[in-house]
N, C-alpha and C positions, 0 to 999 in steps of 0.2 A: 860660724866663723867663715871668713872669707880672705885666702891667702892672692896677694897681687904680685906682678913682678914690678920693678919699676919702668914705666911706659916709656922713660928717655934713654933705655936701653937697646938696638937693633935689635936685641935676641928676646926683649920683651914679648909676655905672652900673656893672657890673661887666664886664670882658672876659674871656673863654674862656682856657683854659689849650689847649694845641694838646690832650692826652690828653682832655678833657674836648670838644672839638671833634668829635675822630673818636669819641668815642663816640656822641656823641647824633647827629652823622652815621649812623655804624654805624646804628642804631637807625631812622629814619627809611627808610634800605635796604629794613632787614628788614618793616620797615611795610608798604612798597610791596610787598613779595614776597608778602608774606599776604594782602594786598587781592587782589592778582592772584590766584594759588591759587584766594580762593574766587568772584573772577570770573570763573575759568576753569571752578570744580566750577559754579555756576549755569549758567552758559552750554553747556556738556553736557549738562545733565539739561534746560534748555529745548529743545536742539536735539532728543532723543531725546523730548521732548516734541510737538515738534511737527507740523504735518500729522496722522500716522494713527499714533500712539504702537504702537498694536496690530497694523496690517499686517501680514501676516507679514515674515518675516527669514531672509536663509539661516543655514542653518549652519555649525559651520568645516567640518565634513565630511559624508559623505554618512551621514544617523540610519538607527539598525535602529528605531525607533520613533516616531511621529507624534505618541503620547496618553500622558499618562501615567495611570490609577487607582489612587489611593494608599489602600488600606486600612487603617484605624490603630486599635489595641487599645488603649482607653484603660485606662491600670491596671497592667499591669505584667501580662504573659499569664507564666504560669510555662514555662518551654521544657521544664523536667525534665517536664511534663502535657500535653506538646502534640509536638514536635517532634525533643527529643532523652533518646531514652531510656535510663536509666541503672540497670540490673541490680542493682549494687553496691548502687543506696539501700534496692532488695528485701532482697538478703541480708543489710544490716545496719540493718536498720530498728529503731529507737528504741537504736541504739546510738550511744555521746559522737563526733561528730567527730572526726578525727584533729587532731590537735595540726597538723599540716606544713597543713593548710587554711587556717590563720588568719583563717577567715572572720569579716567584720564587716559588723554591723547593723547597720540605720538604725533600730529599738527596741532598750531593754535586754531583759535574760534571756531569751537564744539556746537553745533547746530540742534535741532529738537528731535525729539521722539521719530523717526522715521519708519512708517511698517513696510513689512516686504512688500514689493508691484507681485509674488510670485502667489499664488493659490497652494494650499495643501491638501492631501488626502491620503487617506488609508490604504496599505496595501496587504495583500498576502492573508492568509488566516491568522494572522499576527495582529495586522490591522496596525503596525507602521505608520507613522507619518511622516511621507517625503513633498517635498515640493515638485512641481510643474515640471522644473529643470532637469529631474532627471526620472522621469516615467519607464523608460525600458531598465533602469537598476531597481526600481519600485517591484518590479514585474521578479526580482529575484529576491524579495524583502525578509522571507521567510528563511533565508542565507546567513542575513547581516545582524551582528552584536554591533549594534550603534552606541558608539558611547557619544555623549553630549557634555561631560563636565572633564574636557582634557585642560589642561594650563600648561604654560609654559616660561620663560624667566625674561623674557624678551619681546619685548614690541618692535624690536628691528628685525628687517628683513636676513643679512648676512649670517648675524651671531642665533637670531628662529629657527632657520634653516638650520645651522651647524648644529645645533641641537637637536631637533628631531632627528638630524640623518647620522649625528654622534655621541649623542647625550651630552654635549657638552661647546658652552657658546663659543670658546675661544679655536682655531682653528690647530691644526695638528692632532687630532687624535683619533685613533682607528675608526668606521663608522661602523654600523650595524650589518651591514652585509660580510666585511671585513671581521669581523666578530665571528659570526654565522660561521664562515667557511676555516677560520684560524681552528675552532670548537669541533666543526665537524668533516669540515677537509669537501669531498664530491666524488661523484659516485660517476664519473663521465669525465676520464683522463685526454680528453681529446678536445674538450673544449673550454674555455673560462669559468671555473667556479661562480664566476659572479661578473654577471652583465648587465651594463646600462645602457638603458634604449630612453633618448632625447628629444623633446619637443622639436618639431619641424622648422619652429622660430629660434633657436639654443637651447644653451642649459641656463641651470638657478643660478641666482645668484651665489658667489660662492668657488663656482665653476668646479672642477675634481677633487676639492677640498672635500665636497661632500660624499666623491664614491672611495677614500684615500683609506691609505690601510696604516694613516699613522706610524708612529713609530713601530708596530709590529710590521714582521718583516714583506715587503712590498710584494709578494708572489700571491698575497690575501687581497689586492688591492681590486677595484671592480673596473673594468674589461666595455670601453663603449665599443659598441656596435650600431654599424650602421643597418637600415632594413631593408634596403633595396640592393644589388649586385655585392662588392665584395664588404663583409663586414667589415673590413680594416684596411685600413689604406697599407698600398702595399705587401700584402697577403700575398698574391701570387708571382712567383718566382719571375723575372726575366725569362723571355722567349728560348734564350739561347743554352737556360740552364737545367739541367735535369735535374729528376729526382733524386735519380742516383746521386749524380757529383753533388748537388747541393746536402746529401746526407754524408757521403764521403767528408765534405769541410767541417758539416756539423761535429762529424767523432773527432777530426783532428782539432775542432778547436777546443772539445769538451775534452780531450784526452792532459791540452794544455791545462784548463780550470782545474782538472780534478790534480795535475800534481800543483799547483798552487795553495788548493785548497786543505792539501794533507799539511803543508808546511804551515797555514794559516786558518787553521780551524775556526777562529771564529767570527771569519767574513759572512755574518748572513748575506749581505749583499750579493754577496759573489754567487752563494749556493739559491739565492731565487731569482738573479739572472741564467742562471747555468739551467734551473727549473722553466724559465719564458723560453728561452729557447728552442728546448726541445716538443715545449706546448705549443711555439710560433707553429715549428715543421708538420706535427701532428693533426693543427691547424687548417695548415693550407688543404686535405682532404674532408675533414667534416666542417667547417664553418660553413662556406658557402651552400653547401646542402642544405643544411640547420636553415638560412635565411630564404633558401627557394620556395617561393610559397606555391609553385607552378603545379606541383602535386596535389595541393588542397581543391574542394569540391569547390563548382561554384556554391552551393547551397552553404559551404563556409564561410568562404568570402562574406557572401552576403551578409551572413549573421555579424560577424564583427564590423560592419560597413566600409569592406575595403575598395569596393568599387563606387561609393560614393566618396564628392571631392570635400564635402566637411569632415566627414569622418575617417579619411583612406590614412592617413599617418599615423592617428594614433591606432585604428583598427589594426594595423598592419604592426606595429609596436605589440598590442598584446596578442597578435595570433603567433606573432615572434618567439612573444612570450610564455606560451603554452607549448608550441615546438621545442623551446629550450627545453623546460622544465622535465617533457616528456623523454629529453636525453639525461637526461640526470644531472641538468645544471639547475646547481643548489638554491642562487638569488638572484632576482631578474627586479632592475630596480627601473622603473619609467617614470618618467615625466611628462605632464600636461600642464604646458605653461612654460613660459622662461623666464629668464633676466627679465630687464625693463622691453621688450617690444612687444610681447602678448602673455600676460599672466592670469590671475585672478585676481588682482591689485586695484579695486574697483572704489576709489577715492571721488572718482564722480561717473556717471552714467552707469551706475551699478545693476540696471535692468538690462541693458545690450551687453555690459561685458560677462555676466556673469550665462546670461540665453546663448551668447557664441563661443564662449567657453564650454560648457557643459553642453550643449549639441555635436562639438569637438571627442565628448569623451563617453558620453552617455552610452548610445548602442553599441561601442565596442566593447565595455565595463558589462552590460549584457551577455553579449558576445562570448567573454571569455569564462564569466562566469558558469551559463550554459554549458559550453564547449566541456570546460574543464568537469562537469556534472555527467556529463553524456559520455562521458571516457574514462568515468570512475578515476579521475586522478583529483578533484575536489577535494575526498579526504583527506587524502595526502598533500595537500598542496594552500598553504596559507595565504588568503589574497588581502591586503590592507589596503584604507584609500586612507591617507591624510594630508592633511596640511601643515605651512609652519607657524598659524597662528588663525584666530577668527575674525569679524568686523565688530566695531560698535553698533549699538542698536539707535547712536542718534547718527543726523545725518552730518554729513561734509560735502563741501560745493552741491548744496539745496539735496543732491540726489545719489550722495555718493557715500562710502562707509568708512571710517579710519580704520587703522589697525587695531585689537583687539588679545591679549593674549592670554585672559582669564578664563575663559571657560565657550571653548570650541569644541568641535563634531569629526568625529572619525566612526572608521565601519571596520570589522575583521568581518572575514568568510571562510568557510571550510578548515582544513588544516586541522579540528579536533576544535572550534568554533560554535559554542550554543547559537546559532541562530534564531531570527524571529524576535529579538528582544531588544530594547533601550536600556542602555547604565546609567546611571550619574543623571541628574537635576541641576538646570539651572536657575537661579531668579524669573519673575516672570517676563524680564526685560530679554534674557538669554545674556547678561553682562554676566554676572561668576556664580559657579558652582556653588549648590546650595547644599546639598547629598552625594555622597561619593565623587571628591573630588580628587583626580587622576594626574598625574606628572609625567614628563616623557620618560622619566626614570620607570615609572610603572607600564608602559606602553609596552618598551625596551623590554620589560622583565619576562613581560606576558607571551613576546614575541618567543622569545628563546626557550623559554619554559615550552609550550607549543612543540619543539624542535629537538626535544629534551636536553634541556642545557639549563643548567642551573646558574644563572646570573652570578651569584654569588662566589663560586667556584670556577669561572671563567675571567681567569686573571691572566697579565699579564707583567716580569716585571721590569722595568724602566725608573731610572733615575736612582735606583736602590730601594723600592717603592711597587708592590704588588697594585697595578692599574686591572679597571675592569668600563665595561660601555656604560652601567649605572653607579658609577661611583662609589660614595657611600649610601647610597636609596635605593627606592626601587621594591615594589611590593606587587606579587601578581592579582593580575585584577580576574579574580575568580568566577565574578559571574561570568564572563566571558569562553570560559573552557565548557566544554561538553562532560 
């Protein structure tokens, strides 16, 4: 029953029907349950904000590796010219595709069977097959778990990208280094958990999307550095200002933060600004050290090929990158290749761009490899090379390769790494995986598992919603481990 006043009365009111009561009851609940949720996701990301966001942390289990070095081919490396080589595209070169391929484009007008211009051969007592292109990583074959059947969800360059470096196409979500260091924090309070070192020419596409710490809270976020004088712009203080006074303003402004922060517990923000801060100051004495390479032998130098002008940028990027690691920063993430001015993006003339790219990256991927062998930090220290996608095996513009995202070529090294071996099978075109076919979800998983971190149990949560870098997927890829 439903009791009414009459409406043409001033003093008219209306009363609740009982169904219209528990609704907006109902509703009110649900209020309350959502408010909570995201007072409960604030108050997590403050608590893991707070104190020393970056300490280190254990892990679930005991890691086969400390470090990770992530090598990334910006462009799209062709696996059929580098990694996995396919006979078949020789014997029938500029002949139609097979029909059962049903290979598709990311351009129109798909051209014929194309083999690689590059030679392969056998390396290591593994007996590997690398191509031509990269002869001095050949020379450490006996290192690298080559996988050949990775995929990926994307034939575009931006949302490729965003996926390998996040497990996920759409932009905004923590990456894998960002993961890394949230799990395990670093063991070297002096300098960036996690550092990117940039192609000569820029970055990927994508731009800091790819090193971003997502929604988790930005103190995890990755740290570029530059490799020659001061790694950051603006690193060192004004002439006129000392160590002292500038640490004197530092306590009075952090003395400011910290009574804000008691009153407003759960500004992550606040507590991994207040955390940059004090890492800026601490900074200003070990960074530049870290990037001084004036210490290193010539007989260093040499190996990673920093005194040669093809090779001195990226050589100097990974001997960067072995320095760091050796302080106990956790992820060092590099790029070879950029945006659109010099990648691996090799649509036509895929014989010179793919020869001046990898002459770019070859002897110092040697370089570091050794290096990090010779200093017993190899085991501890996981190096990957991959890309955000492969080529087709027909051609584009007569001599050139499209994009490709079915079944490409990556390498792990060291870090707790079987080396010496190939995973996964492709077709005999090298278009998709025919055996052991791998997702960035599984890449992701293999990496952290490595690092001992259980994928699965590396959450995060947001939105009211327990988020992780492999989403729902993600299975480690086993032969890969030692």
């Amino acid at each position: 029953m439903q009791a009414m006043f009459s409406p043409t009365k001033p003093s008219a009111r209306r009363l609740f029907s009982r169904r219209e009561w528990l609704a907006q009851f109902g509703g009110g609940i649900a209020g309350l349950a959502f408010v909570d949720m995201q007072f409960q996701e604030k108050l997590q990301a403050a608590e893991q904000s707070s104190s020393n966001p970056l300490a280190p942390k254990s892990p679930h289990f005991e890691p086969k590796a400390k470090a990770v070095i992530s090598l990334f081919m910006s462009g799209g490396l062709s696996q059929v010219d580098s990694f996995d080589p396919k006979p078949e595209l020789t014997r029938r070169h500029l002949e139609a595709p097979p029909r059962s391929l049903n290979i598709e484009t990311f351009f129109p007008n798909p051209g014929t069977l194309l083999k690689s211009p590059f030679t392969f051969r056998r390396y290591g007592q593994s007996g590997l097959d690398i191509s031509e292109l990269f002869p001095e990583t050949g020379a450490c074959a006996d290192d690298l778990a080559v996988i050949r059947s990775l995929h990926t969800a994307s034939n575009n360059h931006a949302p490729a990208t965003l996926q390998m470096m996040t497990g996920n196409l759409q932009p905004g979500r923590p990456c894998l280094g960002s993961w890394s260091i949230y799990g395990l924090g670093t063991e070297n309070q002096n300098l960036p958990a996690f550092v990117v070192l940039l192609d000569k020419t820029g970055g990927p596409i994508g731009g800091p999307q790819n090193w971003s710490a997502g929604f988790i809270p930005g103190v995890y976020q990755g740290t570029p550095f530059s490799n020659q004088g001061d790694p950051l712009l603006d690193l060192s203080s004004p002439e006129l200002v000392s160590s002292e006074h500038q640490r004197k303003r530092l306590d009075f402004i952090q003395s400011l933060n910290e009574i804000h922060l008691e009153v407003n517990q759960r500004e992550s923000e606040l507590a991994a600004r207040m955390a940059s801060y004090e890492l800026a100051f601490r900074m200003q004495a070990s960074a530049p050290e870290a990037v001084d390479l004036s210490s290193e032998s010539v007989a260093t130098k040499k190996l990673y090929g920093v005194e040669d002008e093809a090779t001195e940028h990226f050589g100097r990027n990974c001997l960067l990158a072995r320095r760091l690691v050796e302080r106990g920063v956790r992820f060092v993430q590099l790029f070879g290749g950029a945006n659109a001015n010099d990648s691996w993006d090799a649509h036509k003339e895929l014989e010179d761009n793919h020869r001046r790219r990898a002459a770019a990256v070859d002897k110092p991927i040697r370089g570091l490899l050794e290096d990090l062998k010779g200093r017993g930090l190899l085991d501890t220290t996981l190096v990957v090379l991959h890309t955000e996608f492969g080529r087709l095996p027909i051609s584009q513009s007569i001599d050139g390769r499209d994009h490709s995202p079915y079944g490409f070529s990556c390498w792990m090294a060291g870090g707790g790494v079987r080396g010496g071996q190939v995973i996964g099978v492709t077709d005999d075109f090298g278009y998709k995986p025919v055996d052991e076919a791998y997702s960035v979800h599984d890449f992701h998983a293999t990496i952290l598992h490595l690092l001992g971190l259980d994928h699965t149990r590396l959450t995060f949560l947001h939105n009211g919603r327990d988020f992780r870098l492999t989403d729902v997927a993600g299975e480690i890829i086993e032969k890969a481990i030692a």
